[in-house]
C-alpha positions in Angstrom: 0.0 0.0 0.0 1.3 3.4 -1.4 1.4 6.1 1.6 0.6 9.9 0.5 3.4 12.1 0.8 3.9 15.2 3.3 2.6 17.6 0.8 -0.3 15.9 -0.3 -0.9 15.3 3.6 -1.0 18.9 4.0 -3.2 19.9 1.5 -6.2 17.7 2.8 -8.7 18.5 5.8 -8.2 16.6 8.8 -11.0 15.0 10.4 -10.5 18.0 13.3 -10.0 20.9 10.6 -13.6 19.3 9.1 -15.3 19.7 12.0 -14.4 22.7 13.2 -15.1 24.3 9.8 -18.4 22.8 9.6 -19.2 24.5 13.3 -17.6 28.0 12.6 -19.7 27.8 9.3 -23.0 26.2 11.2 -23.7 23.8 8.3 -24.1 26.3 5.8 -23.0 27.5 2.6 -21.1 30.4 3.3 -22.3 31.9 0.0 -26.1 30.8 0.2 -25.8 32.7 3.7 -24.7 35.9 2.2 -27.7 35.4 -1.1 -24.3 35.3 -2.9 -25.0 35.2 -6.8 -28.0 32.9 -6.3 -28.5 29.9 -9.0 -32.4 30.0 -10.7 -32.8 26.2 -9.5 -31.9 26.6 -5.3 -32.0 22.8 -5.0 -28.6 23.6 -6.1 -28.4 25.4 -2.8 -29.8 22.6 -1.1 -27.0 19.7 -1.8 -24.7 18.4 0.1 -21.8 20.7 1.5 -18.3 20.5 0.6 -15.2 22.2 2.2 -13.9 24.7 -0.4 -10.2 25.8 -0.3 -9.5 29.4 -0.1 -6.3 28.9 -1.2 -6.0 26.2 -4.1 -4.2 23.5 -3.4 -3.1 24.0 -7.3 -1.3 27.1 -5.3 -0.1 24.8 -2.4 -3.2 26.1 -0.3 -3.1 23.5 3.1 -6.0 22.0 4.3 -6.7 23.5 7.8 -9.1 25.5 9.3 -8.3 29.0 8.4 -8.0 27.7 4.5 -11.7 26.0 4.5 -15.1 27.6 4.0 -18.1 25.4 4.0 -19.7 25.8 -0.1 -23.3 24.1 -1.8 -22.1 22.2 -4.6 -23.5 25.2 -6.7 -21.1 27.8 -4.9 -18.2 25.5 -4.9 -18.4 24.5 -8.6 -18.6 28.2 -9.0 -15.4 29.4 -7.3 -13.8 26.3 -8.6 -14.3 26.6 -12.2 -14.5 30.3 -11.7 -17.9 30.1 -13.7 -19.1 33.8 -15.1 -15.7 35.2 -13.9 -16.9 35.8 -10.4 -13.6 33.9 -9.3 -11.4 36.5 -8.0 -14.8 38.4 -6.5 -15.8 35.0 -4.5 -12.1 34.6 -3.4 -12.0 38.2 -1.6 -15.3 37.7 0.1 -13.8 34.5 2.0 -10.4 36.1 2.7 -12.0 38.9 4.0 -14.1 36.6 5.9 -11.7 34.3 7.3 -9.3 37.8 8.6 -12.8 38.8 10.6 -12.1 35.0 12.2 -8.7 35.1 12.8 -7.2 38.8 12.2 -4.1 37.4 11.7 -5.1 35.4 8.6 -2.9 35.9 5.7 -2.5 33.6 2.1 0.9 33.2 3.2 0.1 31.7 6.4 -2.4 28.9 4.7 -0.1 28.1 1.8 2.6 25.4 2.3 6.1 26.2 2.5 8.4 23.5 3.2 10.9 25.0 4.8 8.4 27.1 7.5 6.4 25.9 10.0 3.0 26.0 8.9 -0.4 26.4 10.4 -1.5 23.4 11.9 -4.5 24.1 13.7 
């Protein structure tokens, strides 16, 4: 059996990181929450939740708290595939978000770096 190496360790949610996110986020879409570029069909809205990374891991974005925000399938697919170029727009409101959590949040901080220690809680 083939073990996952450090980085690709660091770049998924923990079991911890999950459940905090989903409790700072009380089981909502962050989006949805803000009537945040709303689809026509809100059973969209309505699908299961999935832990969106603020910071890609394409960029090296790790997976701990301060780098998750709780997205509907709709929202997540969105800021993913930066659908109707509302990318870059979607990605300010969560950092802005996540600084009013912890005001020392920065991309730095949430993006691996192999020779610093990183964020781990």
């Amino acid at each position: 059996m083939r073990t996952k190496n450090r980085l690709s360790r660091r770049m998924e949610f923990t079991a911890k990181a999950r459940k905090e996110i989903h409790k700072r986020d009380k089981e909502v879409c962050v989006f949805c929450a803000a009537g945040y570029a709303m689809p026509e069909d809100m059973s969209y809205c309505r699908t299961g939740l999935q832990i969106m990374h603020i910071v890609p891991r394409s960029q090296l974005g790790m997976g701990v708290e301060q780098n998750g925000a709780l997205g509907c399938v709709w929202h997540h697919n969105m800021l993913d595939n930066g659908n109707k170029g509302r990318r870059r727009e979607m990605t300010e409101i969560l950092e802005k978000r996540m600084k009013e959590f912890y005001p020392e949040w920065s991309r730095e901080k949430v993006t691996y770096q192999k020779w610093r220690e990183n964020v781990t809680t």
